[in-house]
N, C-alpha and C positions, 0 to 999 in steps of 0.2 A: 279723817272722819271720826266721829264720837265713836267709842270704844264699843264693840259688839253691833255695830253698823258697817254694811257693806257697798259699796254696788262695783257693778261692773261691767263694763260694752261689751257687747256679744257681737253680732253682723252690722256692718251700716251697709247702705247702699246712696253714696253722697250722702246728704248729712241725717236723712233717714237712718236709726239705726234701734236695735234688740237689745235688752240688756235684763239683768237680774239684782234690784233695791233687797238685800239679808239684813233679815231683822229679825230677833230671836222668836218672834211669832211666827215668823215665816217666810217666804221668799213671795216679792212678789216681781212675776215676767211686764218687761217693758218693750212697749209703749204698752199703757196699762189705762181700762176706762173704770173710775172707781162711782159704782151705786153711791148714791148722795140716802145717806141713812142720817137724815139732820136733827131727829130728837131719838135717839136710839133705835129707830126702826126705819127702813129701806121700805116706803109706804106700799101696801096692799100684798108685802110679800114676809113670807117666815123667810127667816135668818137660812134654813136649809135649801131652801129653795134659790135665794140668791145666791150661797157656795156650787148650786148645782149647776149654774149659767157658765160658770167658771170665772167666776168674780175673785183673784186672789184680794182684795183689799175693800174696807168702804171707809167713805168718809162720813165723819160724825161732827157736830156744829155746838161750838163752842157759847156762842149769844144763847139759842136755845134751852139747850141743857143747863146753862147757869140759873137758867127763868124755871125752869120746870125740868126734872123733880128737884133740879141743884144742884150743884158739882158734890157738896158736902154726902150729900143723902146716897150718891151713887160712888162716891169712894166707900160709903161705909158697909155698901150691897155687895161690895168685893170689886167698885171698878166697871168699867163700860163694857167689859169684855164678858164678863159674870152676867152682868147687869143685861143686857140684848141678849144672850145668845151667840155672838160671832166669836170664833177662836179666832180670826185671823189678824194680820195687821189692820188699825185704824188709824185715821191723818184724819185731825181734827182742826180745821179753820179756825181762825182766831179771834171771830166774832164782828171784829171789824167792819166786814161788807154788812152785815145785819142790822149795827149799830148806825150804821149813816143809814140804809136802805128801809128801813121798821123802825126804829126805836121812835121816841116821840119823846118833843120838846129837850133833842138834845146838846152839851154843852161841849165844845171841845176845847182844848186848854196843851199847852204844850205838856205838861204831863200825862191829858189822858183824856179821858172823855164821861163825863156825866150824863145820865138816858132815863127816862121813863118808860117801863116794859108797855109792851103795843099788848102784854095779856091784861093787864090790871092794873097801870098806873105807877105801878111801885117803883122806889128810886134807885139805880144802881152807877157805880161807879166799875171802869175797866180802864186796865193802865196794862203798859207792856208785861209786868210784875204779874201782876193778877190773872190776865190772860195765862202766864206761861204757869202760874199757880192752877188755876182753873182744870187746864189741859193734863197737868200732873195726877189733879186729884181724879179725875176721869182715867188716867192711865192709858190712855194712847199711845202708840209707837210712832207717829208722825207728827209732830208740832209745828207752827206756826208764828211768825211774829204777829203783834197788832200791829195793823197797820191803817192809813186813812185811803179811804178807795175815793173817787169821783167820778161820775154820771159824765158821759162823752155827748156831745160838743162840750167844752169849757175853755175858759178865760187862760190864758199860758200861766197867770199871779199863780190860779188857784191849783192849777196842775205843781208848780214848783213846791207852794206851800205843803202840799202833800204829799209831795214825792218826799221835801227835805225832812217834813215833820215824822213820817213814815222811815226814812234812815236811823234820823235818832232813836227812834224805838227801836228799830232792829240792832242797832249796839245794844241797848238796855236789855233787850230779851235773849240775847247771847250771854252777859253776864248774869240773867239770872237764870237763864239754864245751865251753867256751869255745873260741872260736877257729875250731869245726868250722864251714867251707861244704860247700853241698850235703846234709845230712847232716838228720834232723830230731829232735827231744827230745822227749817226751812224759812230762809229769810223771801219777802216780796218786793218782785222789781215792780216799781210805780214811774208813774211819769204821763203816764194818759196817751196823748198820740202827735205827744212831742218828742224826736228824736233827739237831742240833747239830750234834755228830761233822761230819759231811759235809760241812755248809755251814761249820764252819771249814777244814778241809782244802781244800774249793774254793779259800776265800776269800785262801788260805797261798799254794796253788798261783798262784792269777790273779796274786798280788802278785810272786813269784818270775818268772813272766813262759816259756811253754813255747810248741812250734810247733803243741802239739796236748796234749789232755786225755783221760788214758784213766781211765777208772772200775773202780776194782778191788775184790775183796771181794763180788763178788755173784754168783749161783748156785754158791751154795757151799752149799746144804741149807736156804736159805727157801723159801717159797713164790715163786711169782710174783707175787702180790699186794706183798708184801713189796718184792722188787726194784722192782717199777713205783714203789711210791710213795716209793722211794728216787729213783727217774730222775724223778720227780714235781719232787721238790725239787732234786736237784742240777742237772739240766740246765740250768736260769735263771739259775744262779749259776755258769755260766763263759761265756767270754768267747766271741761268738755269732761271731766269723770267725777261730775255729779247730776245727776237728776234734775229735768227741767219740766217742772211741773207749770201749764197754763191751767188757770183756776176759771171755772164757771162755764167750761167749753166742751163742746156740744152740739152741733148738729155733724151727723155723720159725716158730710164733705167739709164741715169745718174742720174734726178732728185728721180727716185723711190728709188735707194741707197742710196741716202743723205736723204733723210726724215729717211730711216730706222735708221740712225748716229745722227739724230735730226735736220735736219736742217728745218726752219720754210718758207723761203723764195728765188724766185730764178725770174732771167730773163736771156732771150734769144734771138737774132733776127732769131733764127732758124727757129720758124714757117712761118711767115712772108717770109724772106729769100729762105725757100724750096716753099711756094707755087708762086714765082715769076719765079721761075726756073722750072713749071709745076711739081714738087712732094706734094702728099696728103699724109701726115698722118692720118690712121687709125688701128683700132682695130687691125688688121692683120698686121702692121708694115708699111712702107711708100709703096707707089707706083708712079713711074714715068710715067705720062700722055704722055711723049712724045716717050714713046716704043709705036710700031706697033700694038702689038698685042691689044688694047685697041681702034683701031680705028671702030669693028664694035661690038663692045660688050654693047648692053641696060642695064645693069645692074647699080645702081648707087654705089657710093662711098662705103656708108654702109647704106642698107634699114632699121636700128634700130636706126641711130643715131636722134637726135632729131633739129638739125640744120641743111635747107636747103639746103647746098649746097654738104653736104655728099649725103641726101637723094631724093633728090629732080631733081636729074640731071645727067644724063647717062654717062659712063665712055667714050664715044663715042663721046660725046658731048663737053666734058671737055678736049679728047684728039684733039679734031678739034679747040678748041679754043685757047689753047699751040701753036699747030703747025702753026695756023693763025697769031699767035702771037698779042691776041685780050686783049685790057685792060681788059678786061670781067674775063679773062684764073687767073688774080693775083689778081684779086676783090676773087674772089669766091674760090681760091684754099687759100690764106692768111686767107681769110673767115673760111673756114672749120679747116685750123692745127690750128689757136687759138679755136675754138671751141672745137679742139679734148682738145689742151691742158686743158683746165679748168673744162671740163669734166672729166677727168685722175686726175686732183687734188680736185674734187667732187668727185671720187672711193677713192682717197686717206685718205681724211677726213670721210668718212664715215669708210674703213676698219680701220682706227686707233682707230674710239670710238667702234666698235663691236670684238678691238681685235682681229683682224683676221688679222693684215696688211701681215704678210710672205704669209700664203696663197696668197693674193692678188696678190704681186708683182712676186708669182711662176704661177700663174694661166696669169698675164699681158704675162710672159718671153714667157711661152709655145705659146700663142697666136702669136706671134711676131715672133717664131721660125719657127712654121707651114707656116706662109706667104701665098706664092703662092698657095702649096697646099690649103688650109682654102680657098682662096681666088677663087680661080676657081673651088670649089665644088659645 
């Protein structure tokens, strides 16, 4: 691994397992759910508030920040780290998914990809180079290759095309990350939800040689079934003492079956995203503050949880501040789903070193299934 980068397995329980990614900012505990802070901010929350869920890590967005305020403007602020607020490590995407999924009127070309910003029209160019420049001048402790993502169903042409076009960039971005200590690389397996596809992409990546594996191209309009049996196959074909990061994943029982597949690392703007739209996730599964029934009910969120805004504040209160439509309503609802999140990945690491994880995650499902009933007894 790059010098001054670590990790290391801790408990598995089958291919479920714990581990610790050391990075001179910090350690962060695996299987790990990193807040999605996409333009320097983890939305409707302070930087302190998200350390306090127990977030070791967030991730920051590459496309973004180069549009506004600028990789240039925020190297010269001292850096992302200065720049937000957060001490800890940040893994910065590579812009890629942003550039196909937003950009406008854009070009792609075996070197790179030419895009008009979805802010203002204006024209930019990202190449692997640029990308792993960009992610420098921000100073992040997690990097990224560019790579070309595709929208699921698709053609097997255009799945290859991207998979092969997305390898070559991943040599190019190892060569020009050379040199980097401290600093981590994480190449992406592509392939869409072709199994060949995949297991050559693995197989590109392992040989290219990265600190860490992130899997891209999935929840992107398949099923679940689909992705599983995608992490079915790819997980076995990368290298078992590095970091397997699935990018963009995200619902609670989606992340509980990937850990069971081995996956170490995930982010999401789900949490965040639902509590702005008044839904809480908890224990009993989400609830939507802005149904009726919830307008005279004093009971809070969940009187066991250990973060204020589950416990601390009446479902009544919570649903008058949705329907007020009160900054307050996506401070505190943001609040609680990242706190449930890293809570879920505190149950998770702990049932993996006492070997219990299946129990767990059948003991999570039941929970989840009950719902309403559980919920109003």
């Amino acid at each position: 691994m790059t010098v001054g980068v670590a990790f290391e397995v801790g408990s598995t329980d089958d291919a479920a397992r714990t581990g610790t990614l050391t990075l001179p900012r910090g350690t962060i505990r695996t299987p790990a759910f990193m807040p999605v802070g996409t333009a320097a901010t983890v939305k409707a929350m302070t930087m302190e508030t998200v350390k306090s869920t127990g977030a070791d890590v967030i991730l920051g967005n590459t496309y973004h920040l180069m549009l506004r305020p600028g990789a240039e403007r925020v190297a010269a602020l001292g850096g992302l780290h200065v720049f937000s607020g957060w001490k800890g490590p940040i893994l910065t995407d590579s812009g890629g998914f942003q550039v196909m999924s937003l950009a406008q009127l854009r070009k792609l070309d075996v070197d790179g990809v030419t895009f008009q910003s979805h802010i203002d029209g204006s024209t930019h160019r990202l190449t692997p180079e640029r990308s792993l420049e960009i992610q420098a001048l921000l100073d992040s402790d997690i990097r990224t290759q560019l790579d070309e993502c595709v929208a699921l169903p698709a053609d097997r042409a255009v799945m290859e095309k991207a998979m092969r076009l997305s390898l070559a960039w991943a040599e190019r971005s190892k060569v020009a990350f050379a040199g980097t200590s401290g600093r981590a690389l994480f190449g992406i397996v592509q392939g869409g939800d072709d199994a060949e596809l995949r297991l050559e992409s693995a197989a590109g990546l392992t040989a290219i040689g990265f600190d860490g594996y992130a899997i891209g191209g999935l929840a992107v309009g398949e099923p679940q079934a689909t992705m599983l049996a995608m992490l079915d196959l790819t997980v076995p074909a990368l290298p078992a003492d590095r970091p397997r990061y699935l990018m963009g994943v995200g619902t609670p029982d989606d992340i509980l079956q990937s850990v069971k597949r081995g996956i170490d690392m995930f982010d999401c703007v789900m949490p965040t995203r639902a509590g702005r739209h008044g839904v809480a996730y908890t224990r009993y599964g989400k609830l939507n503050l802005k149904n009726a029934r919830h307008a005279d009910d004093p009971r809070p969120l969940d009187e066991t949880a250990a973060w204020a805004p589950a416990r601390d504040y009446s479902r009544a209160y919570l649903h008058h501040l949705v329907k007020a439509d009160e900054i307050l309503a996506s401070m505190l609802l943001s609040w609680n789903n990242v706190a449930y999140y890293q809570n879920l990945m505190g149950q998770v690491r702990r049932a993996i070193s006492m070997g219990c994880y299946d129990a767990f995650v059948a003991e999570q499902q039941a929970a989840w299934a009950i719902g309403d009933i559980a919920e109003l007894s």
